[in-house]
C-alpha positions as CSV (number, residue, x, y, z in Angstrom):
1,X,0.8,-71.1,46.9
2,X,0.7,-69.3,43.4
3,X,2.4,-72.3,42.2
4,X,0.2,-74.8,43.4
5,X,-3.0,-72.9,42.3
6,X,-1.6,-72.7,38.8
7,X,-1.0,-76.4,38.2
8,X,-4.4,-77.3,39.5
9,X,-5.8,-74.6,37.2
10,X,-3.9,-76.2,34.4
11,X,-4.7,-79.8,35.0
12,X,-8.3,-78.7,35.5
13,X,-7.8,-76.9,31.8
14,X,-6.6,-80.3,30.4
15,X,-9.2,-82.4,31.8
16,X,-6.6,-84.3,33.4
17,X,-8.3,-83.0,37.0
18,X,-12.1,-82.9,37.1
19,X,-14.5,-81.5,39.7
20,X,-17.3,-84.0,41.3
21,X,-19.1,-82.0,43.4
22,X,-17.4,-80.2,46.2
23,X,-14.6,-82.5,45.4
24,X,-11.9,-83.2,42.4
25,X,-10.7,-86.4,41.1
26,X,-7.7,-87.3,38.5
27,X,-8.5,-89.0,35.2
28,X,-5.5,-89.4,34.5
29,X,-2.8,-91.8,36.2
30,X,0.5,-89.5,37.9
31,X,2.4,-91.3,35.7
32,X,0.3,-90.1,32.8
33,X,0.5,-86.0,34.2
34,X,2.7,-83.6,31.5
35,X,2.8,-80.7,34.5
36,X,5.1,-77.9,33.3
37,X,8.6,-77.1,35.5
38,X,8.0,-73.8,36.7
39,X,5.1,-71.3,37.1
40,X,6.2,-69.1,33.7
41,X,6.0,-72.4,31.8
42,X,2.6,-73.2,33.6
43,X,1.1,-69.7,32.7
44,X,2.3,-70.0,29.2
45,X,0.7,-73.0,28.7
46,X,-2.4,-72.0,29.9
47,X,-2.6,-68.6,27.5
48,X,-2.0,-70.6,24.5
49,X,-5.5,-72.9,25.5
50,X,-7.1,-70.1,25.5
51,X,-9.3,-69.7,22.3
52,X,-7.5,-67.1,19.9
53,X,-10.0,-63.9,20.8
54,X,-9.8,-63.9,24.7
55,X,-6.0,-65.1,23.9
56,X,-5.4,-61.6,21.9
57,X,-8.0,-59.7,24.5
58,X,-5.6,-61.4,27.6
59,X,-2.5,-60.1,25.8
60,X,-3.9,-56.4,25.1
61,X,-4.6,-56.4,28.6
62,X,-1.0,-57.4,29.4
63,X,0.1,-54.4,27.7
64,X,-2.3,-52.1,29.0
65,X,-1.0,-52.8,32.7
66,X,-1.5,-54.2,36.0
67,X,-4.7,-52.9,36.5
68,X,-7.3,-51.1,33.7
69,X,-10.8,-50.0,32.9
70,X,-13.4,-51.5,31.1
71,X,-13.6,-48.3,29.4
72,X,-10.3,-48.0,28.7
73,X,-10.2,-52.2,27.3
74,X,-13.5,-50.8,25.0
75,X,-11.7,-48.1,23.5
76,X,-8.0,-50.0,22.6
77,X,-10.3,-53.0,21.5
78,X,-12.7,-51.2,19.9
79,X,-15.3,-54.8,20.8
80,X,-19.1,-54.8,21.2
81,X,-19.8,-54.9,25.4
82,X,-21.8,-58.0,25.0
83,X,-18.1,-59.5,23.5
84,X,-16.3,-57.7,25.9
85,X,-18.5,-58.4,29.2
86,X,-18.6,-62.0,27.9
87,X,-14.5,-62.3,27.3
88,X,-13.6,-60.5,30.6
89,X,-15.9,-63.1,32.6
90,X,-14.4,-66.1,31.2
91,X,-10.8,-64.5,31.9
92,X,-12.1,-64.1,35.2
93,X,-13.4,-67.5,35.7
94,X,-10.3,-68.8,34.8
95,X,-8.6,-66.7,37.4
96,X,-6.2,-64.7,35.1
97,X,-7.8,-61.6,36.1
98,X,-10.3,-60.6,38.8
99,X,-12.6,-57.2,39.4
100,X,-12.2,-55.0,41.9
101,X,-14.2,-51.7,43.2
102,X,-13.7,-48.7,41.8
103,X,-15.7,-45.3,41.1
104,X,-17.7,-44.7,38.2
105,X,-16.4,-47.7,35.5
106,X,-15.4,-51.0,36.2
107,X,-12.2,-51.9,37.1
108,X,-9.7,-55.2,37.1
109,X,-6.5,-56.3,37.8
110,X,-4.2,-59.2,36.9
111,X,-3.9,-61.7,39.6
112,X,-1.1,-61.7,39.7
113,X,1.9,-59.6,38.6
114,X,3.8,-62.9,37.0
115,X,0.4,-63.2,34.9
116,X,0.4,-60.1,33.4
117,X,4.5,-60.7,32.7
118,X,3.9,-64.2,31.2
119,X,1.3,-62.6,28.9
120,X,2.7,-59.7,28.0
121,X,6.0,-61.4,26.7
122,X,3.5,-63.6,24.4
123,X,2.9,-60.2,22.6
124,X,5.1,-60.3,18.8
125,X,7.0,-56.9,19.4
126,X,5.4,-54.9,16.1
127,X,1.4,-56.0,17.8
128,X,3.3,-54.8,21.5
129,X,4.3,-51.6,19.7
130,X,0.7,-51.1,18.1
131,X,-1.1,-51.6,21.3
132,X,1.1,-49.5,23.5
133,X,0.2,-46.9,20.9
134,X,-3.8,-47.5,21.0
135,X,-3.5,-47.5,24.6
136,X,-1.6,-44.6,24.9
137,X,-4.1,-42.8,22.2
138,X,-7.1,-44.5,24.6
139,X,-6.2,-42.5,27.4
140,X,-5.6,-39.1,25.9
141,X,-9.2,-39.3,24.1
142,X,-11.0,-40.8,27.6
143,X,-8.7,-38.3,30.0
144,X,-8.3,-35.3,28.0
145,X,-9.8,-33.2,31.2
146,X,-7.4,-34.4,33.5
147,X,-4.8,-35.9,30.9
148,X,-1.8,-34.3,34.0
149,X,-2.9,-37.5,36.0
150,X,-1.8,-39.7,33.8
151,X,1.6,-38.4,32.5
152,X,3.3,-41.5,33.5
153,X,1.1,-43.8,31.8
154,X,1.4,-42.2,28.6
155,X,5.1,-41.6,28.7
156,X,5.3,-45.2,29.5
157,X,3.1,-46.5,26.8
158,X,4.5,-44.1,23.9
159,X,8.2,-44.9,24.7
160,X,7.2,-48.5,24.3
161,X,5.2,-47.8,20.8
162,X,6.6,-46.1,17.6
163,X,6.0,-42.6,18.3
164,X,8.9,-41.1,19.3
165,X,7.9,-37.2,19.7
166,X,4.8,-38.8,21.8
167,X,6.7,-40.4,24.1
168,X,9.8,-37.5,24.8
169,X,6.9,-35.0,25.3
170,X,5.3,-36.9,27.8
171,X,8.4,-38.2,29.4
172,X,9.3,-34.6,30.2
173,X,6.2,-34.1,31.4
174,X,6.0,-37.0,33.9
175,X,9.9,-35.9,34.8
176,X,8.4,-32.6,35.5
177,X,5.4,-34.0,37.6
178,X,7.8,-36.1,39.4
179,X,10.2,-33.5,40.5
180,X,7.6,-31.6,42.2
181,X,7.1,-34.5,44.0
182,X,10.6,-34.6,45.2
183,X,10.7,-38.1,43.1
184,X,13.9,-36.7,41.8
185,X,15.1,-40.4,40.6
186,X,11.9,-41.2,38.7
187,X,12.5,-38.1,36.9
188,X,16.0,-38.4,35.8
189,X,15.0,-42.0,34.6
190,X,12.3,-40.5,32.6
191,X,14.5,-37.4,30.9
192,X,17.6,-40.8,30.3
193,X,14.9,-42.2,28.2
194,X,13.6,-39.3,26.8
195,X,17.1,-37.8,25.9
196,X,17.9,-41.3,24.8
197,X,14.8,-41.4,22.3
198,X,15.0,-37.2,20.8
199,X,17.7,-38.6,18.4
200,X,14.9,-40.5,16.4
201,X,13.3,-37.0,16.2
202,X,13.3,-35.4,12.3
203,X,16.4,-33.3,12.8
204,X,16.2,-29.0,12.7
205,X,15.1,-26.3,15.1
206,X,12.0,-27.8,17.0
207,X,13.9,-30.8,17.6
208,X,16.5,-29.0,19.0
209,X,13.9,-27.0,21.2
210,X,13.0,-30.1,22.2
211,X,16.6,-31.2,23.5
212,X,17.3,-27.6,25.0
213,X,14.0,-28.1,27.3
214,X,15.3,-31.9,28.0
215,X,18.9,-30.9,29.2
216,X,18.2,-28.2,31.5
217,X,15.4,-30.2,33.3
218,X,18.6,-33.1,33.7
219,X,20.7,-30.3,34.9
220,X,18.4,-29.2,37.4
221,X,17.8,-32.8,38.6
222,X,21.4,-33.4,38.6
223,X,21.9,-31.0,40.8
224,X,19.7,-32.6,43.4
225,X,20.7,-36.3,43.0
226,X,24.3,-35.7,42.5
227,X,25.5,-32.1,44.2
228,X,25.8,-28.7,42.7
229,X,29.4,-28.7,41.3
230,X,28.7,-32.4,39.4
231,X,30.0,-33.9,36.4
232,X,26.3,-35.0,35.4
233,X,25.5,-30.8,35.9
234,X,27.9,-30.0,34.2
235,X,27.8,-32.0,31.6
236,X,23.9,-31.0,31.1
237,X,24.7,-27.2,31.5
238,X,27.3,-27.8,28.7
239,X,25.0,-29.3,25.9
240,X,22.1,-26.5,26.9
241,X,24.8,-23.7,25.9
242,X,26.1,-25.9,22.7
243,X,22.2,-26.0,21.4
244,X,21.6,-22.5,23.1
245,X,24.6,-21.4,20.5
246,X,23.2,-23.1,17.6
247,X,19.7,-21.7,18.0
248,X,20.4,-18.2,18.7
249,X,18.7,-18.5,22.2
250,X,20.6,-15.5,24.4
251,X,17.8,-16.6,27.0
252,X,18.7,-20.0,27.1
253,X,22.6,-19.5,26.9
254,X,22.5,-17.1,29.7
255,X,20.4,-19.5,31.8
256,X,23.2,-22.2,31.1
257,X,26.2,-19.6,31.6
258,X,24.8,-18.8,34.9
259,X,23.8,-22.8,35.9
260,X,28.3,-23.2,34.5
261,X,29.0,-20.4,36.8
262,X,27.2,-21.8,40.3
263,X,29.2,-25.1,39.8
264,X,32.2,-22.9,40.7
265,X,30.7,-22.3,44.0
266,X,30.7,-26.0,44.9
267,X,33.8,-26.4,43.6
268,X,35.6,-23.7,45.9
269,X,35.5,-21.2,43.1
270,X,33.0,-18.5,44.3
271,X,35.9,-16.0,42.8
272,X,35.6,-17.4,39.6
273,X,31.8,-17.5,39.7
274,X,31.3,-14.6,40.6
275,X,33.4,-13.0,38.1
276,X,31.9,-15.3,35.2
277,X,28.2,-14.0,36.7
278,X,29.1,-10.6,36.6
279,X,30.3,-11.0,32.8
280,X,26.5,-12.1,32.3
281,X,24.9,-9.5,34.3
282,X,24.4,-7.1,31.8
283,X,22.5,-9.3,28.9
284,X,20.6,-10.7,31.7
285,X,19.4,-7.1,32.2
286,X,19.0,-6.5,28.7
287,X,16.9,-9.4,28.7
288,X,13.9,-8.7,30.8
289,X,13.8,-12.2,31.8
290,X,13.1,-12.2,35.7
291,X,14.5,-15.6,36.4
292,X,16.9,-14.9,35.0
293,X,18.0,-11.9,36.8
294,X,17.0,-13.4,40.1
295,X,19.3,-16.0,39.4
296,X,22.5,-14.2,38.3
297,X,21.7,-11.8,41.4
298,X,21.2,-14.9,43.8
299,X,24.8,-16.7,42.2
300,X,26.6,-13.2,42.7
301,X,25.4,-12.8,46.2
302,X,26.3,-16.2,47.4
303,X,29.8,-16.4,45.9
304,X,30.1,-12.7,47.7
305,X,29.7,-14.3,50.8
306,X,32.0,-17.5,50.4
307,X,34.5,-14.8,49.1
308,X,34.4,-13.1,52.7
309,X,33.0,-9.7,51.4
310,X,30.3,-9.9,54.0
311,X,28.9,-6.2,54.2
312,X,28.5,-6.5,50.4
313,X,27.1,-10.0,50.5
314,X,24.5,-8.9,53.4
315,X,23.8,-5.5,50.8
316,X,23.2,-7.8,47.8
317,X,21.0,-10.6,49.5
318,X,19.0,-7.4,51.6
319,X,18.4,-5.7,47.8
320,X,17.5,-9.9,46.4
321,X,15.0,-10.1,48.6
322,X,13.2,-7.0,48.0
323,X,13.6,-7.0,44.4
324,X,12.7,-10.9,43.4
325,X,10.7,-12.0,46.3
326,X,8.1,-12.9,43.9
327,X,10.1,-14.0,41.0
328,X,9.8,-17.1,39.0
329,X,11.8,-20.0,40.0
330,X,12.5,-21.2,36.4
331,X,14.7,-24.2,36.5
332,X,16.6,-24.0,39.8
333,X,15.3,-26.9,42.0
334,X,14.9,-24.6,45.2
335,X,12.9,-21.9,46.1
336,X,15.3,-19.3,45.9
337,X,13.1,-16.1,47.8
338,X,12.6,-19.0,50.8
339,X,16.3,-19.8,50.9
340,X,17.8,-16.2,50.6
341,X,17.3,-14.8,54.6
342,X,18.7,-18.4,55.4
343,X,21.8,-17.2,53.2
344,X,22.2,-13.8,54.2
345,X,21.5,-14.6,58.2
346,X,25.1,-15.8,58.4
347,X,26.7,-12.6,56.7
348,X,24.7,-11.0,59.1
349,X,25.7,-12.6,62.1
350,X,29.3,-12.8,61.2
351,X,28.8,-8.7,61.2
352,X,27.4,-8.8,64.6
353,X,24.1,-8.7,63.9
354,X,23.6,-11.9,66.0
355,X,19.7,-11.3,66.8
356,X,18.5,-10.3,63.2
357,X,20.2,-13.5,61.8
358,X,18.7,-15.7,63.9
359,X,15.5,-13.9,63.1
360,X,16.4,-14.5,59.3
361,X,16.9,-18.0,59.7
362,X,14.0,-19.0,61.7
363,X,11.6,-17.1,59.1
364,X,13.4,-19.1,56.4
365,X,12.9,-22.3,57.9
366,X,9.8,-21.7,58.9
367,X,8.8,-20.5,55.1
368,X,10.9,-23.9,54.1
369,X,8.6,-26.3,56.4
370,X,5.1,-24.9,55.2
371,X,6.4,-24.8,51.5
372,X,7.0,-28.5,51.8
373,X,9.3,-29.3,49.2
374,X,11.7,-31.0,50.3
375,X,14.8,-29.8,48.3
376,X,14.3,-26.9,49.6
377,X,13.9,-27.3,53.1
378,X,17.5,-29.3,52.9
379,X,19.0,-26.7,51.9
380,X,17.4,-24.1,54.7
381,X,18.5,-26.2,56.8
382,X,21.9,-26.5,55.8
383,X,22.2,-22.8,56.1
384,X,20.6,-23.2,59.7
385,X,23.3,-25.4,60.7
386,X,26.0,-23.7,59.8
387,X,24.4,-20.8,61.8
388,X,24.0,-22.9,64.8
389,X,27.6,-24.2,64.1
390,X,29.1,-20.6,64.5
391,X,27.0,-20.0,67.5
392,X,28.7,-23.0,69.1
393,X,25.1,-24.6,69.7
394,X,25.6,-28.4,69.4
395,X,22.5,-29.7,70.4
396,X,21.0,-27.6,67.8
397,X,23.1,-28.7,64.9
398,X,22.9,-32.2,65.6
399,X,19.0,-31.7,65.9
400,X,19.5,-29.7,62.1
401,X,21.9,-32.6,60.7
402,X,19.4,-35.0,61.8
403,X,16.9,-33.4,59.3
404,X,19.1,-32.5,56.6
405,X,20.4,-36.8,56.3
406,X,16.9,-38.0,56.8
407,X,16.0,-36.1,53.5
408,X,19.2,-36.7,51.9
409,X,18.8,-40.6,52.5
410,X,15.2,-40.7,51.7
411,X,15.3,-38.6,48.2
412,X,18.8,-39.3,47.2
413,X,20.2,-36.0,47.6
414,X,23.9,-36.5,47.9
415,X,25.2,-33.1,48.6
416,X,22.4,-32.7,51.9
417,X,23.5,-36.0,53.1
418,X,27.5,-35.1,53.0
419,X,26.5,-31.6,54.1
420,X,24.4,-33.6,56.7
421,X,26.7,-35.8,58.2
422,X,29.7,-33.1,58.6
423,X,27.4,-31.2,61.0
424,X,26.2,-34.1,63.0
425,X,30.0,-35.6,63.3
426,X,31.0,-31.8,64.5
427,X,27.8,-32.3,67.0
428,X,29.1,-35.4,68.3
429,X,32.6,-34.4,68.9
430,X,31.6,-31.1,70.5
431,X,29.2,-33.2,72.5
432,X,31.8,-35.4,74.0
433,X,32.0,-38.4,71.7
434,X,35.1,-37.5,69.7
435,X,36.2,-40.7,68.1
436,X,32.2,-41.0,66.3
437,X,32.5,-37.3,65.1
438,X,35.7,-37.1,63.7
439,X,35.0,-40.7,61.8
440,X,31.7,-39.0,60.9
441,X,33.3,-35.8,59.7
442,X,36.8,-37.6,57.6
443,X,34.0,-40.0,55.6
444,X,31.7,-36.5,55.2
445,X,34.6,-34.9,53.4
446,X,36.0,-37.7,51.9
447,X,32.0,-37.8,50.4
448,X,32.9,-34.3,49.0
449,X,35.1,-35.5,46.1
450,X,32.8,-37.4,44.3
451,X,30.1,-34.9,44.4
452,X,32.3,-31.8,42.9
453,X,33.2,-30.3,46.1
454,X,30.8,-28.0,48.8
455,X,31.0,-24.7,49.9
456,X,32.9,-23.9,53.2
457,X,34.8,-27.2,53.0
458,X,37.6,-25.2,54.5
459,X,35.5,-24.6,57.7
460,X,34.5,-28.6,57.8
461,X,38.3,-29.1,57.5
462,X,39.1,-27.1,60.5
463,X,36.3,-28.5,62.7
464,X,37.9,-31.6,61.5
465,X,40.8,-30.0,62.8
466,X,39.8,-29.6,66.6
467,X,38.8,-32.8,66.5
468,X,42.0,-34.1,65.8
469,X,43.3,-32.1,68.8
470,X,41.4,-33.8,70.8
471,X,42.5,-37.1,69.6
472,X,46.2,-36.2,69.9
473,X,46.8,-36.0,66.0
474,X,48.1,-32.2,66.1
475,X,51.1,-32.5,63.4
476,X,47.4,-34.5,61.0
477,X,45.5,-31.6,62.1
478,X,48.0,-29.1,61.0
479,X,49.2,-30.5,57.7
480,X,45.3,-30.5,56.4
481,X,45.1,-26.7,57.7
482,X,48.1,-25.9,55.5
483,X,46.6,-27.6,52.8
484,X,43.4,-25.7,52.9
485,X,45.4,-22.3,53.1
486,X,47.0,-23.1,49.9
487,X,43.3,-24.0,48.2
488,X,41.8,-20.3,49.4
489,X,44.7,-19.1,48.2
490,X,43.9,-19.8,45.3
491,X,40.5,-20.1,44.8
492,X,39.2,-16.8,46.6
493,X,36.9,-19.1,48.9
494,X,38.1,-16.6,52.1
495,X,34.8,-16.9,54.3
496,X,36.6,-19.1,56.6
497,X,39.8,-18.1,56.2
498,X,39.8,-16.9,60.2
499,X,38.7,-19.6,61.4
500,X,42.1,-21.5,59.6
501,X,44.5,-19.0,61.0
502,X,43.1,-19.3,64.3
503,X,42.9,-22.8,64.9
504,X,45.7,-23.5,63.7
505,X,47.1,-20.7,66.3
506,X,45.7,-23.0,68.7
507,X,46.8,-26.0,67.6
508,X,50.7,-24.6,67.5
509,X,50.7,-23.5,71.0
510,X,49.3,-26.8,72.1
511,X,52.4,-28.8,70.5
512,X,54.8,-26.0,71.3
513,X,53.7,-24.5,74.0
514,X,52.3,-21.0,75.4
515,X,55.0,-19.2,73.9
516,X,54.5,-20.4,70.2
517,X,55.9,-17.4,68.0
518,X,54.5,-19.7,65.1
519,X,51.0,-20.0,67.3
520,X,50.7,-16.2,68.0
521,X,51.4,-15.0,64.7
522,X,48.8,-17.0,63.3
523,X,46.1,-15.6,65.9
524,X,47.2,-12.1,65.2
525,X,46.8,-13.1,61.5
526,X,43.4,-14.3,62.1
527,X,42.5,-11.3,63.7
528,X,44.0,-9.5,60.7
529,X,42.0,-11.1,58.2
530,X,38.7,-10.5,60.8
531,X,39.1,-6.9,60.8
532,X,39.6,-6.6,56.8
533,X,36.2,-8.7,56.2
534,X,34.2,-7.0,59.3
535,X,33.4,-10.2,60.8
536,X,33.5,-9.2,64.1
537,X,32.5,-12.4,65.7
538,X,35.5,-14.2,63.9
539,X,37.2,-11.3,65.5
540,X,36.1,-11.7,68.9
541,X,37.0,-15.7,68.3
542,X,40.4,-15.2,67.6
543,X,40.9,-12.2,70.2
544,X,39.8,-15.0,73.1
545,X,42.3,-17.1,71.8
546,X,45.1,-14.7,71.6
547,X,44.1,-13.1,74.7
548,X,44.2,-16.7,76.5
549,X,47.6,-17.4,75.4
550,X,49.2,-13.9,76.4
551,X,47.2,-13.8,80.0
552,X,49.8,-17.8,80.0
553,X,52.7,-15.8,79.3
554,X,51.7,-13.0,81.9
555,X,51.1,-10.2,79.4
556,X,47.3,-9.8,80.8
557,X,47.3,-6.0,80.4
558,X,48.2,-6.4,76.7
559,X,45.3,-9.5,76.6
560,X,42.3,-7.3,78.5
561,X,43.1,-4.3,76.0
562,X,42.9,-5.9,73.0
563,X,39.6,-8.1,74.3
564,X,37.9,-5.4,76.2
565,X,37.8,-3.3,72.9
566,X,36.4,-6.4,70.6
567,X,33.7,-7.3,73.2
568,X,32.4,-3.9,73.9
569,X,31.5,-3.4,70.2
570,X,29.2,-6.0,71.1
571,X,25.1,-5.2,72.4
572,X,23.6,-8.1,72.0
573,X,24.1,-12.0,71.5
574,X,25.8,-12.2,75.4
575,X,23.9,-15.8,75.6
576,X,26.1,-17.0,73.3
577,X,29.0,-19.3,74.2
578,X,31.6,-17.2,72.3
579,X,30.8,-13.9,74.3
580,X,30.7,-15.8,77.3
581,X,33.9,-17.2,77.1
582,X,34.7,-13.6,76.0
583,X,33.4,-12.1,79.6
584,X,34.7,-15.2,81.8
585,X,38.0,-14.3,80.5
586,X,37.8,-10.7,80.8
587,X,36.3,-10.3,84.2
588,X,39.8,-13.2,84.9
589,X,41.8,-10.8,83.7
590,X,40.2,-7.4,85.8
591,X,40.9,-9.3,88.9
């Protein structure tokens, strides 16, 4: 239809089509008819009849966008109203723009978008760059209350004048606008073109200001687009210490060091972050700087608790939250004093505390829903998952991983999404449909790699694991086990470090059999490595599992010892599958 309504338009412009009343008539014979190929051509024809001053006004317009004020036309064209009013109603009557409502000034709009494209690549590139610049200057003199609202304009109109400084300053702004609208794409497009534009900057110490500010806003985004142990994070972190360095910023330079040392937790490192964290801890005091702090605190806390040291990691998240509740959130993408209890509840329930974490996480995601930012709430509900997960609550996690994908998928957060989708194939296969889980957990960890690596990838492994039990693929199961063994080795990540020993336990006395020296060495390991961390519920786990296997082999008054004392350190939580499995067997085994 746009087609057809430009070639009449242009054969009425060349007198080759003539209205007669309500009717039109050619004047010219077919034959005769020059009609240009395509719409562009059509539209290009039609500007260039245009006489020369609603020509230029036609092609300011095209630069000033899709839709624009009549103030804002009045102040790039600096033209008399009558000129103005009269110009904008013979554009109008020859339908290349149209009015539409609006509050307070009057308002139009192109047609049609390919009208506005046609035009605006009429514009000679040096009058495009002026006019981007007048409009851009327009809007900061007519908006100067309210200049936030229109960020993206001006970041869009300066990058495409000759102002370089204009344009990086209010790309970071829009970037910055955009992030707290979880529009986490739009902003690393904008600090791309920003970084991409500093470089025309005069070189020295504000221009390097400039950069610092740039880099750790494209850390922090990286972060959320592409997962906390990155190469695009790092790679940002790196060039905010490099610049940190060169200015003498110890601010800046601790932020980054701190940033370089979370990547670590990703990555399976939380040893190595921990230590590198602890290095920093004492300038970060020195400095005063509360984010700071908060941050170094948080890192040292959560790479506690992936290293297994849950009492300390329970004391060190109990003393965050007191101390930085209120604390600035600087550039970390989530709210850190909403997603600390959601941290700490699994310390805490790993401990025994199994009613106080679920209180912790409920309150968290509960603080995470009405703060309504969305990077945050993934995160919460991450945590929450993994909670649910330990509780042996399927249902739950599935209704959890749901969520977490949904807000992965819709903002592009890749780490949520894997995160996401390793819970929900776990919920499937504990659910009963083994073959979609364990598909859904191999592509969740084989999603792992190109994101740096997650936190507790061991435990996804051995969930992984079961599944592959279930399946029939023991000798698979028991080769990846082996493999993670050797990675906690060496990396310190010893959370889950139970949870290896005793499933594969379990997976060795179902190939071998119920008297498996291999399988029971590997539960007594497991509960071993249970008692040295305090995690009594790991405990308990591996004590059922252990306990099963002797009651096979007719050593019950060796299995109800060793359970009865486990389960009666428990006083609460006896809703929960684990304890009872715990009772069923123990009340088997007083008969």
């Amino acid at each position: 239809p746009f087609f057809m309504e430009e070639t009449v338009q242009v054969l009425l412009d060349e007198g080759a089509l003539v209205r007669d009343g309500a009717a039109v008539r050619l004047t010219k014979a077919l034959g005769e008819l020059k009609i240009p190929p395509t719409v562009q051509a059509i539209l290009a024809a039609r500007i260039d009849r245009l006489p020369a001053d609603e020509k230029d006004l036609l092609q300011a317009l095209a630069v000033m966008g899709k839709e624009f004020q009549q103030s804002l036309v009045r102040a790039v064209t600096a033209k008399s109203d009558d000129e103005l009013n009269r110009m904008l109603g013979n554009l109008q009557l020859a339908e290349f723009i149209y009015e539409q409502p609006a509050v307070g000034d009057v308002e139009y709009s192109f047609k049609h978008a390919l009208t506005q494209e046609v035009a605006y690549n009429s514009v000679l590139v040096e009058r495009r760059r002026l006019l981007h610049r007048r409009t851009g200057a327009a809007i900061e003199s007519l908006y100067r209350v309210r200049l936030e609202d229109h960020y993206a304009d001006l970041a869009r109109h300066y990058r495409l004048s000759d102002d370089a400084a204009k344009a990086v300053e209010y790309l970071r702004l829009a970037a910055e606008q955009a992030v707290w609208r979880s529009a986490y794409s739009e902003a690393a497009a904008d600090l791309m073109a920003a970084i991409a534009l500093v470089g025309g900057l005069p070189e020295g110490t504000d221009r390097l200001r400039v950069e610092l500010a740039l880099h750790t806003a494209e850390g922090s985004v990286a972060m959320v687009l592409h997962g906390i142990g990155s190469q695009e994070r790092e790679r940002a972190f790196e060039r905010v210490c490099e610049i940190s360095e060169r200015l003498g910023d110890t601010t800046s330079l601790l932020r980054g060091s701190i940033f370089l040392s979370s990547l670590y937790i990703a990555r399976g490192e939380p040893l190595r972050a921990r230590e590198i964290c602890r290095q920093h801890l004492g300038l970060a005091e020195q400095s005063g700087a509360v984010e700071i702090l908060a941050l170094a605190h948080w890192t040292i806390g959560l790479s506690t608790l992936f290293c297994g040291d849950l009492n300390e990691a329970r004391t060190l998240f109990r003393e965050w939250m007191v101390r930085f509740e209120a604390a600035p959130q600087g550039a970390f993408p989530a709210n850190l004093s909403v997603t600390a209890p959601g941290h700490c509840c699994l310390a805490v329930h790993l401990l025994g505390g199994i009613s106080e974490a679920l209180k912790l996480c409920q309150e968290s995601l509960a603080c995470a829903r009405a703060l309504n930012h969305q990077f945050t709430l993934g995160m919460v509900l991450i945590s929450a998952g993994w909670l649910y997960q330990v509780r042996r609550e399927p249902e739950a996690v599935r209704e959890v991983a749901d969520a977490v994908m949904a807000i992965g998928e819709e903002h592009g957060f890749s780490e949520w999404l894997e995160l996401g989708r390793s819970l929900h194939g776990w919920a499937l296969a504990e659910l009963g449909d083994t073959a979609r889980g364990v598909a859904e957990m191999e592509a969740a960890i084989a999603g792992f790699v190109p994101i740096g690596g997650v936190p507790r990838q061991a435990f996804a492994v051995a969930m992984l694991a079961k599944g592959y039990e279930k399946l029939g693929r023991i000798d698979q199961a028991i080769v990846m086990l082996d493999d993670q063994r050797v990675r906690i080795q060496r990396s310190g990540e010893r959370l889950d470090e139970t949870e290896l020993c005793r499933v594969k336990g379990e997976l060795l006395i179902a190939r071998d059999g119920p008297g498996s020296i291999d399988g029971e060495s590997c539960l007594r390991k497991a509960i071993e490595i249970a008692q040295r961390q305090a995690a009594k519920w790991w405990e308990l786990r591996a004590t059922v599992s252990l306990a099963r296997m002797l009651a096979s082999e007719g050593r019950g008054d060796e299995a109800r010892a060793m359970l009865a004392e486990i389960y009666g350190q428990f006083t609460e939580g006896f809703d929960t599958a684990d304890l009872k499995d715990a009772k069923a067997l123990l009340d088997s085994l007083n008969k």
